[in-house]
C-alpha positions in Angstrom: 34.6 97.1 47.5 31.0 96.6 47.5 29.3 96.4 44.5 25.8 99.2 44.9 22.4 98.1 42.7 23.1 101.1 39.9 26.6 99.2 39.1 24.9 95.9 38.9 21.8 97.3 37.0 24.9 99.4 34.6 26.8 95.9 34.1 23.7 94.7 32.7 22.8 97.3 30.9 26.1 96.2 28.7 25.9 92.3 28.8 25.2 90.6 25.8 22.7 88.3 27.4 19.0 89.4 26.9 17.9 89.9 30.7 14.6 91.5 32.3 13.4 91.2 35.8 10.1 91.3 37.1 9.1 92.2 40.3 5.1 91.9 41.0 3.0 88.5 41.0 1.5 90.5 37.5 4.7 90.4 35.8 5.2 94.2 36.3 8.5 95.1 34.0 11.4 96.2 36.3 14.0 96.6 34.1 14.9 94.8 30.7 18.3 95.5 29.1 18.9 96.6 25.0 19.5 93.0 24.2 16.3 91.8 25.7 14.6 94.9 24.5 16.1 94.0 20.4 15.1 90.5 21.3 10.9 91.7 21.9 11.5 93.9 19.1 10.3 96.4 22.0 11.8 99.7 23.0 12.1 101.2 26.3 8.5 102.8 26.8 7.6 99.1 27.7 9.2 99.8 31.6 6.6 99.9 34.2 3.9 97.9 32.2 2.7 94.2 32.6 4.3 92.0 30.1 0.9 91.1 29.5 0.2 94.5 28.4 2.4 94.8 26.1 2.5 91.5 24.5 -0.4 89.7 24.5 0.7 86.8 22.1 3.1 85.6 25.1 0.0 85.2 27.5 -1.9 83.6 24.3 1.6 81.0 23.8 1.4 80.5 27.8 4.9 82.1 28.8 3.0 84.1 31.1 1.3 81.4 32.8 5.0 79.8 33.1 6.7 83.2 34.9 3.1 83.8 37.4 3.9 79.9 38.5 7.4 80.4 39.0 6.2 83.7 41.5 4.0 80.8 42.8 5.8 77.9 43.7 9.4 79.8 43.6 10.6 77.0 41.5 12.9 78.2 38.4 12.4 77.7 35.1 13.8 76.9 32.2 13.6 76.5 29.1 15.4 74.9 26.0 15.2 75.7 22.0 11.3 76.7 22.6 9.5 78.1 20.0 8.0 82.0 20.3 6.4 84.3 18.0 7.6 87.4 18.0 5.5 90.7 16.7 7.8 92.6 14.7 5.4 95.4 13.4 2.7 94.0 11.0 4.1 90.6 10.8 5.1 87.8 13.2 8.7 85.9 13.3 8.9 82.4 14.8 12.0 82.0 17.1 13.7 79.5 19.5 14.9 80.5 22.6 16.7 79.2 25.6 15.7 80.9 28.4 15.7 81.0 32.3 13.3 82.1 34.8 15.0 82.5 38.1 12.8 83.0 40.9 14.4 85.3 43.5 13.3 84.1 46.8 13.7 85.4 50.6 14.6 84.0 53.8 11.0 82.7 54.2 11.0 81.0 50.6 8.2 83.6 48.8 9.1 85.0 45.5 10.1 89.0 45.2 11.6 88.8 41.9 11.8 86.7 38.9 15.2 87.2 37.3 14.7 86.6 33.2 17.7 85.4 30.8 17.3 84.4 27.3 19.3 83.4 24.1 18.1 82.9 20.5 19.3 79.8 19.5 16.9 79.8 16.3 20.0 79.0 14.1 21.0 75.9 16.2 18.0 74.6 16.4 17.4 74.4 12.8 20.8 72.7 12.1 19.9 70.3 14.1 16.7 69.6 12.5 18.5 69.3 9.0 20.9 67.0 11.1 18.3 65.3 12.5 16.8 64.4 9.4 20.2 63.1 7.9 21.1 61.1 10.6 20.7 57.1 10.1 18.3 55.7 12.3 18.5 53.4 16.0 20.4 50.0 15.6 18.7 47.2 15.6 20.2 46.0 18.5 19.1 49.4 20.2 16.2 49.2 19.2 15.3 45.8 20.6 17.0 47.2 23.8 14.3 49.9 24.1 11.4 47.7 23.1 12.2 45.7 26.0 13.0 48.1 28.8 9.5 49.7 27.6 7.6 46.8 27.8 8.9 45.5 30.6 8.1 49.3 32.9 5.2 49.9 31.4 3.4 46.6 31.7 3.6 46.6 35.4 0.8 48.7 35.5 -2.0 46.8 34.0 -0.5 43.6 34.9 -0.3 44.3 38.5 -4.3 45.2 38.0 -4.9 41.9 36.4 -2.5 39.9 39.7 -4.7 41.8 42.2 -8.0 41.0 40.7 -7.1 37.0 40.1 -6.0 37.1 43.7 -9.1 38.7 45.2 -11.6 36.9 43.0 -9.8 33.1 44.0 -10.2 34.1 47.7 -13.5 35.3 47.8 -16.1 32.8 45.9 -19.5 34.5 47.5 -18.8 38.3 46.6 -21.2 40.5 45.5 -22.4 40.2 41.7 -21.7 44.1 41.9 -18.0 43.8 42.9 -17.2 41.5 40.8 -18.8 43.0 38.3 -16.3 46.1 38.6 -13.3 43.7 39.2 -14.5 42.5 35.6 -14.8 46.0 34.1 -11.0 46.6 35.8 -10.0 43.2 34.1 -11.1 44.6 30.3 -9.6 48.1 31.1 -6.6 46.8 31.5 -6.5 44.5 28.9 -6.8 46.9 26.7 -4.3 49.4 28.2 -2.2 46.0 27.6 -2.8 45.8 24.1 -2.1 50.1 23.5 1.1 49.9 25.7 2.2 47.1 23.0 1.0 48.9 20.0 2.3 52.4 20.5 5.8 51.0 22.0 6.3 49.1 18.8 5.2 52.1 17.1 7.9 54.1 18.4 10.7 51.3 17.6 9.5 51.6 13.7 10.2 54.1 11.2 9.0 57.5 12.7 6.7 58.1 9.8 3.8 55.9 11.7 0.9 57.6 12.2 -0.8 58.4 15.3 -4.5 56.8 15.8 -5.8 60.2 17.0 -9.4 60.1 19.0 -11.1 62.6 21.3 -9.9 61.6 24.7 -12.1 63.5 27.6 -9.3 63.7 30.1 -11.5 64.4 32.8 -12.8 61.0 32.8 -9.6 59.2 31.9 -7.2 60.9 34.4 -9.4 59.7 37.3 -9.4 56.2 35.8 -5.6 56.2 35.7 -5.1 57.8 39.4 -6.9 54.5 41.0 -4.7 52.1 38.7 -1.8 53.9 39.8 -2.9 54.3 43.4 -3.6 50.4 43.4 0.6 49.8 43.0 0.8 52.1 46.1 -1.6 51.3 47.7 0.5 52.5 51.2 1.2 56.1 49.7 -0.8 58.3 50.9 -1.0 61.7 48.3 -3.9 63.9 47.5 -4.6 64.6 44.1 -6.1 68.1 43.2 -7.7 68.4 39.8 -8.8 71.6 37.9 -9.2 72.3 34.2 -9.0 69.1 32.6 -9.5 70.0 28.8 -9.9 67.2 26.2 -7.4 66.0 23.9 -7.6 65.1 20.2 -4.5 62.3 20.4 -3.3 58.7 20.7 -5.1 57.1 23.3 -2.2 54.7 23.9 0.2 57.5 23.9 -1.4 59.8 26.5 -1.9 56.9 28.7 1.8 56.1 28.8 2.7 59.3 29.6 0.1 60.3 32.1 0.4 56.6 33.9 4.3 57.2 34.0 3.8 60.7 35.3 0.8 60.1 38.3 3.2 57.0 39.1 6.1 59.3 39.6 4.8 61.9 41.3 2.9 58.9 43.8 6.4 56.7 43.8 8.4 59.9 45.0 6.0 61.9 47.2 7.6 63.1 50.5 5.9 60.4 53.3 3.8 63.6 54.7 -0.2 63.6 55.2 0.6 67.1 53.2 1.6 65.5 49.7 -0.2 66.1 46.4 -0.2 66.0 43.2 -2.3 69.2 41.0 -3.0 68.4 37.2 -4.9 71.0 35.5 -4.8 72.6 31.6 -4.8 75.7 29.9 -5.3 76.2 26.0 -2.8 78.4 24.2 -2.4 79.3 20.9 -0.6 76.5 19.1 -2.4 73.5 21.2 -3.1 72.4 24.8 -0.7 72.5 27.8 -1.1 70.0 30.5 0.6 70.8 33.7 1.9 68.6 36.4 2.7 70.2 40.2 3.9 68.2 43.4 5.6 68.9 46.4 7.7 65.8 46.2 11.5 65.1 46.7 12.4 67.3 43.7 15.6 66.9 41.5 19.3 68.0 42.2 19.4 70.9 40.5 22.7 69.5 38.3 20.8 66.2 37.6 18.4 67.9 35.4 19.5 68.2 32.0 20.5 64.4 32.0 16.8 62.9 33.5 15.2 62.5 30.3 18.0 59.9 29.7 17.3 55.9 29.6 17.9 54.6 32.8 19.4 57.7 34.3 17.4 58.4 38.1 17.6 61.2 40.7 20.2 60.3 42.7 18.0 61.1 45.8 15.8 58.2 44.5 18.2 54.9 45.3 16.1 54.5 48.1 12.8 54.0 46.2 12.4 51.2 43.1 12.3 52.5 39.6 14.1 51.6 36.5 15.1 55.3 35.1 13.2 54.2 31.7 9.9 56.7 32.9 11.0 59.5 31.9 12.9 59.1 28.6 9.7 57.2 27.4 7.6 59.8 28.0 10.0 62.6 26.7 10.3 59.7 23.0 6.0 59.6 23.5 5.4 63.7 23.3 7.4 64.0 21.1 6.1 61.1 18.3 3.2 62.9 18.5 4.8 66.4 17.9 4.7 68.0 21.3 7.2 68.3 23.9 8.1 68.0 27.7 9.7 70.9 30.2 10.6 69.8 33.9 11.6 72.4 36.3 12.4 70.8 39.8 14.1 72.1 43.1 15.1 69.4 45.9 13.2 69.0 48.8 10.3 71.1 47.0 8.9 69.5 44.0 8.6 69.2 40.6 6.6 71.0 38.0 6.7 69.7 34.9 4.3 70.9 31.2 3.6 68.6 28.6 2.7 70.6 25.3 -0.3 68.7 23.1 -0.4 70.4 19.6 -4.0 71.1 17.8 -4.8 67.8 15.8 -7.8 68.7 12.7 -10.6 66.2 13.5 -11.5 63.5 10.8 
């Protein structure tokens, strides 16, 4: 028998499962069942509107941004144990949801439809935190284990910098006082990206009450910097990298240079050989911080690989072909979230990967 649209629509009308679909690039409301309905704290006069419209606090917390890229890209995505406030009349109740956005594509791979599923798992994720806080911390032994894989990925990078230059330099005595005047600069850059990669990595192996050494880091400037000393390991990967909004951030140097080093170096390292790669960073402001976004049209992620990825030494399994030591990754997933934010990848194979680092709102000194 063949199941007709009112008997899917009426079987999920009845699920427990919050669900909403929408079904326009502006996030028009299709339908939204009673659970997702209770969940909004919305009734039924919402159907037809923008979710936009009618709650403005989730374009201001950036889901909105999140669902008009998944209609974009047609890349789902999902989400776990993220935090939402929700307006329940007068006052506003902060919640944690997991939650799914499904893009519904046709035959020639462009979004119709973005299939929503969500689950408040606001209980759980405060157990956890009381378990979290009980728990005993790392082993010794693992610890030294991580402070060693750390170093010895992240170090490439500035050492490789530093191997390049000596070589040049010890070939070429009559250079230009100019060139070797930026070789030099390139020396004390990375000398110093050394010394933070040292710093914050034996930071995170300590007791997690270290402080971060926050400063005003104008990304603009710093992202460029870190594309040529990534593009300088790759030097035959050819990717074009597409930069918008670039806001500044009020954070650990050392820190945001991990991650952002580990995540250009990824998104280079794994690019599809295609004169049509690239890699678009660009951020938007919400209302609890800064969001930093991450797009490429590389090799993507098996879709059952990607709840494991943040792992220590776990890789795609479409990646055995290309070096890497799995430890990316996990150390920027243990980075973010020393310094309070977090990390959301949502990858399809053969398409790309999109993945949003959240920067919380620091008070300046």
């Amino acid at each position: 028998m063949m199941v007709n649209d009112s008997t899917i629509l009426s079987l999920l009308k009845h699920s427990p499962l919050a669900t909403a679909i929408y079904d326009t690039c502006d996030l028009h409301i299709a339908y939204a069942n009673q659970a997702m309905l209770d969940m909004w704290r919305a009734d039924d006069a919402i159907l037809g509107k923008t979710l936009c419209s009618c709650f403005p606090n989730f374009e201001r917390e950036g889901f909105s941004s999140i669902l008009k890229n998944v209609w974009k890209t047609g890349i789902t995505y999902r989400g776990h144990a993220m935090p939402a406030n929700i307006v329940d009349g007068d006052n506003k109740v902060k919640r944690y949801f997991d939650f799914e956005y499904r893009a519904m594509v046709d035959e020639n791979g462009l979004c119709y439809a973005i299939f929503h599923t969500a689950s408040d798992v606001t209980d759980q994720k405060l157990a956890y935190h009381r378990m979290e806080r009980q728990s005993e911390q790392l082993s010794f032994r693992n610890k030294l284990d991580i402070l060693a894989n750390t170093l010895s990925h992240d170090l490439k990078n500035p050492l490789s910098v530093l191997k390049l230059g000596n070589d040049f330099l010890s070939k070429n005595e009559n250079i230009p006082e100019k060139v070797s005047k930026r070789w030099y600069k390139n020396f004390s850059d990375s000398i110093q990206n050394i010394e933070s990669i040292i710093n914050q990595t034996l930071q995170i192996n300590t007791v997690r009450g270290t402080e971060n050494k926050l400063e005003e880091i104008a990304m603009d400037q710093k992202i460029a910097e870190w594309i040529k000393e990534v593009k300088m390991n790759f030097p035959d990967q050819q990717i074009e990298f597409r930069l918008e909004n670039l806001y500044a951030l009020y954070a650990d140097l050392g820190a945001v240079y991990q991650i952002f080093t580990n995540l250009i170096g990824n998104a280079v390292k794994y690019a599809d050989k295609t004169d049509k790669a690239y890699l678009n960073i660009h951020s938007e402001i919400i209302d609890q911080g800064i969001v930093y976004v991450l797009e490429d049209n590389g090799i993507g992620i098996p879709e059952d690989e990607l709840n494991k990825i943040f792992q220590t030494q776990v890789r795609g399994s479409n990646t055995s072909h290309r070096k890497g030591s799995g430890i990316g990754l996990s150390l920027v997933k243990d980075l973010i979230e020393f310094m309070g934010g977090n990390i959301n990848l949502s990858s399809q194979l053969g398409k790309g990967t999109v993945i949003r680092l959240f920067f919380p709102l620091f008070e300046k000194e």
